[in-house]
Structure formats: structure tokens, C-alpha cells
ROKOL-392898 format. One record per residue (C-alpha): residue number from 1; x, y, z. Coordinates in Angstrom, 3 decimals. Layout:
+-----+----------+----------+----------+
:  nr :       c1 :       c2 :       c3 :
+-----+----------+----------+----------+
: NUM :        X :        Y :        Z :
...
+-----+----------+----------+----------+
This chain:
+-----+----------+----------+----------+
:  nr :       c1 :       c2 :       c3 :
+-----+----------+----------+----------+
:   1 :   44.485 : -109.726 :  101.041 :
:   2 :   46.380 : -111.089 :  103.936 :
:   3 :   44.073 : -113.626 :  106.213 :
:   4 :   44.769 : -114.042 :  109.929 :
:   5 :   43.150 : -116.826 :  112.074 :
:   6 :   44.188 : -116.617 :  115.524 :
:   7 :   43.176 : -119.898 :  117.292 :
:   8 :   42.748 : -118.906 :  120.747 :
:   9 :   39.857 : -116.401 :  122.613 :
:  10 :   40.453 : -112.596 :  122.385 :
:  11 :   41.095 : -111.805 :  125.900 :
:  12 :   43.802 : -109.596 :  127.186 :
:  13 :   46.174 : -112.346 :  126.646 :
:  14 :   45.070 : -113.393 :  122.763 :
:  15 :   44.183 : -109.551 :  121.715 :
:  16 :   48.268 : -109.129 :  122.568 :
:  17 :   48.909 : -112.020 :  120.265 :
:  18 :   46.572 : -110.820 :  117.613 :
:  19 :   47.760 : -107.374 :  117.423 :
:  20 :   51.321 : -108.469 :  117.102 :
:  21 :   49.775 : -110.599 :  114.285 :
:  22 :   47.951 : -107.792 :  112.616 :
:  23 :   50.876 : -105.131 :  112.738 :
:  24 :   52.687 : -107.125 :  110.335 :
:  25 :   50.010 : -106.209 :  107.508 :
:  26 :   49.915 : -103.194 :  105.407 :
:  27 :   47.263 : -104.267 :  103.062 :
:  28 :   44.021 : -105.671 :  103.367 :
:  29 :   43.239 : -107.946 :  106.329 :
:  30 :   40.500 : -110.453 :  107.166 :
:  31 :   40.929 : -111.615 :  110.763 :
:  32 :   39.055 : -115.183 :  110.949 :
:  33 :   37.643 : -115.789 :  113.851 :
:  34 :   36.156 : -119.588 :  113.368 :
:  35 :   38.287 : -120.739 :  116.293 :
:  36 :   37.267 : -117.929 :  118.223 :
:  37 :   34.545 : -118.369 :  121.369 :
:  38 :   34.667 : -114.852 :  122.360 :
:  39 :   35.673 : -111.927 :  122.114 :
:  40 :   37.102 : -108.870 :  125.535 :
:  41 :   36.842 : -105.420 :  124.768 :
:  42 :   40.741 : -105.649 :  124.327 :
:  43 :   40.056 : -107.970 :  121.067 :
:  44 :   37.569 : -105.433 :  120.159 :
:  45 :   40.426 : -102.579 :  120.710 :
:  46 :   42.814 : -104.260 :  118.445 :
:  47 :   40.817 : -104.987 :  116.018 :
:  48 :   39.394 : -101.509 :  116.247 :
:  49 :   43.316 :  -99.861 :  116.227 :
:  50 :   44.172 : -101.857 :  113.390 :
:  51 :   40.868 : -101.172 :  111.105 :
:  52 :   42.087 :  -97.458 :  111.406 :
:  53 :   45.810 :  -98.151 :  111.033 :
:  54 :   44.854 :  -99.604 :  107.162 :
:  55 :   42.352 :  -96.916 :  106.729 :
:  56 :   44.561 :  -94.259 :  106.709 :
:  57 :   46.575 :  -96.247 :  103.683 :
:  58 :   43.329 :  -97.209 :  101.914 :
:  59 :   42.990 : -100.612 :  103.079 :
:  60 :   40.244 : -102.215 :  105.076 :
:  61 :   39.867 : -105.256 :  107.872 :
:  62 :   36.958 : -108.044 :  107.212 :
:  63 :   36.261 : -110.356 :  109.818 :
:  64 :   34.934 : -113.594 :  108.794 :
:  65 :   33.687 : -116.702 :  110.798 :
:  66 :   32.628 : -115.087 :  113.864 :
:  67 :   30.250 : -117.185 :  116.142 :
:  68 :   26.587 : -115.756 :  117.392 :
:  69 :   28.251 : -114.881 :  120.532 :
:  70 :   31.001 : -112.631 :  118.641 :
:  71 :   28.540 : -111.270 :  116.027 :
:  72 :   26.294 : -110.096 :  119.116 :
:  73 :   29.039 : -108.536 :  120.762 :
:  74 :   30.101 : -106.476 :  117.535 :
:  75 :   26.186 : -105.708 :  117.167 :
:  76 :   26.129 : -104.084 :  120.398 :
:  77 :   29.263 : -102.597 :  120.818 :
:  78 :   28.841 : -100.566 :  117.136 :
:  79 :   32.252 : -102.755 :  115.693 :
:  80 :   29.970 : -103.813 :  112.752 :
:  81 :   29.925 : -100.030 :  111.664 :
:  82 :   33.698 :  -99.928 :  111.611 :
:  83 :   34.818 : -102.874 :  109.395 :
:  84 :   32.808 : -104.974 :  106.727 :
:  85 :   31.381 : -108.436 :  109.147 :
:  86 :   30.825 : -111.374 :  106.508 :
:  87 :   29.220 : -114.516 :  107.694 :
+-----+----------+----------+----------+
């Protein structure tokens, strides 16, 4: 399993720099999001694009470390559905 931690908030600007992180991967990913304070519907996007890139090849995307705010965001936007959330 490959583990990304990007290190800055997943705005416009760091969902760019995540999803040039995350299309590097063809296995499983966890995306660690300790150093992340929130997360734009463009985070949510990538993260979304990449869970169904590694679908399709039998791999998954965990997200680990995500803050209230984060986890509350995934709750209400349906992301937990799409990839395994571990706290």
C-alpha cells in the first residue's frame, strides 16, 4: 500500500498537487490527511477520480487522519460510501 500525506489544505490549489500525487499509484492508496484543515469539493473530486481510477484495477483508497471538520464534510457529501474512512 502506497501512503500519501499531503501537508497543505485541499483547495483548488492543493487538490492539483494531490492528484498529481495520487496518479503516480497503481495499487492501494491511503491519502493521510493529519495535516489537513479542510477539505473544497475539488479535494473531494480528486480523491473521488482517483478511488475509481484503482477500482477499476482492484485496488482501493483509505483515508486516514482526517480532522472532525473533514470527517463531517465526507459525512455529508456521501465520500464515506465511496472509500473505506479509518480514524
Amino acid at each position: 500500500m502506497s501512503v500519501v500525506r499531503p501537508s497543505v489544505n485541499l483547495d483548488v490549489a492543493g487538490a492539483q498537487q494531490l492528484e498529481r500525487a495520487l496518479n503516480e499509484f497503481d495499487d492501494d492508496v491511503e491519502i493521510d490527511l493529519s495535516d489537513v484543515k479542510f477539505v473544497a469539493s475539488s479535494g473531494l473530486r480528486v480523491m473521488l477520480k482517483a478511488a475509481q481510477r484503482l477500482k477499476k484495477s482492484g485496488h482501493s483508497v483509505t483515508v486516514s487522519g482526517a480532522n472532525d471538520t473533514v470527517l463531517e464534510v465526507f459525512k455529508i457529501s456521501g465520500f464515506s460510501t465511496v472509500v473505506t474512512i479509518i480514524d
